[in-house]
C-alpha positions, 0 to 999 in steps of 0.5 A: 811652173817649174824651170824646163831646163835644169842647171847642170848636174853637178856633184854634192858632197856630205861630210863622208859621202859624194853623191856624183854621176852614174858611170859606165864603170858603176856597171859591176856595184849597179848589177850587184844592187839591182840583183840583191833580193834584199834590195829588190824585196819592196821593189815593183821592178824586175830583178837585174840578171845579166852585166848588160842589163846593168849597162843598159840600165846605167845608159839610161840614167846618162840619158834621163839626166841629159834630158832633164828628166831626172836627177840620179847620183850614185853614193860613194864614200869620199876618196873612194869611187866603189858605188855603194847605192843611189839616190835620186830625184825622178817623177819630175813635175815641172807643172807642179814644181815636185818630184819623187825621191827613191834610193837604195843602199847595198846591204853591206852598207845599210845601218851606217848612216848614210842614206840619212846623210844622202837623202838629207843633202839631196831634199836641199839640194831640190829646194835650194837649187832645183826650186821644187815646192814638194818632194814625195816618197813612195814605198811599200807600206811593209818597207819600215827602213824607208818609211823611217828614214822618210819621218826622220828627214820630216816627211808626213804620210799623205793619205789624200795623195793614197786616196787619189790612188785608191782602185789602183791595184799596183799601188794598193801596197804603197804609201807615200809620204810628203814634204814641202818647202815651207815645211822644210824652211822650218825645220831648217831655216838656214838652208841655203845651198 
């Protein structure tokens, strides 16, 4: 079983990005994220309308990450603190040793790179540090920018966990995609974090 207390959070770095903590002054760039109709488009969530729900929003991330219910990290190029997306771990399974990844990027800066950098340094992070033995994705199956960034950080499509969901309504859109630890440890041997 997977520890219940998690080391504390801590920030990552990549060659241009830091991924760090959410914070009460993220409020205008997460408002514009979760507003965006072309972020929200493959999204199964309402649509952020007012400043205060962003606020509220923020507040909660702070909270989950206190409690050891998730990891979320906002994504900001170095020397720059404007919050540009976030990607994070949340669906933990301390039984299983797994969790969830999800992410989204702000339009203006989709196409550059980045989530690949970020999503990349995080799946280490997560079996490095945080000792998952697997990570899932879940997207909507017409969200081709996720599921190409999912096949090129080596996640497989896992239809036994689509048929495990089968009659579910809410979830007949989505696929979910995969990676576990040995796999990774393959792919990069020297991951070490």
């Amino acid at each position: 079983m997977l520890q219940t207390n998690f080391p504390p959070f801590s920030d990552l770095t990549t060659e241009r990005l830091v991924l760090r903590k959410l914070n009460p002054g993220d409020v205008n760039e997460i408002f514009a994220i979760r507003s965006d109709d072309r972020v929200n488009k493959f999204l199964d969530r309402p649509k952020c309308t007012t400043i205060e729900e962003a606020r509220e929003f923020i507040d909660k991330i702070i909270n989950g990450i206190n409690n050891n219910d998730c990891f979320y990290w906002g994504i900001t190029f170095k020397n720059e603190n404007k919050l540009m997306g976030t990607i994070c771990f949340w669906n933990i399974s301390k039984e299983y040793n797994k969790a969830e990844t999800g992410f989204e990027l702000h339009p203006d800066f989709q196409g550059k790179g980045i989530m690949q950098e970020a999503l990349s340094k995080i799946i280490q992070f997560g079996f490095s540090v945080l000792q998952f033995k697997s990570i899932e994705g879940w997207t909507n199956v017409n969200n081709l920018s996720s599921i190409k960034i999912l096949e090129k950080n080596n996640f497989k499509r896992d239809t036994d966990a689509e048929n495990k969901n089968k009659g579910n309504e809410e979830l007949a859109n989505m696929v979910i995609y995969s990676l576990d630890k040995k796999s990774f440890e393959k792919q990069v041997p020297e991951s070490k974090f």
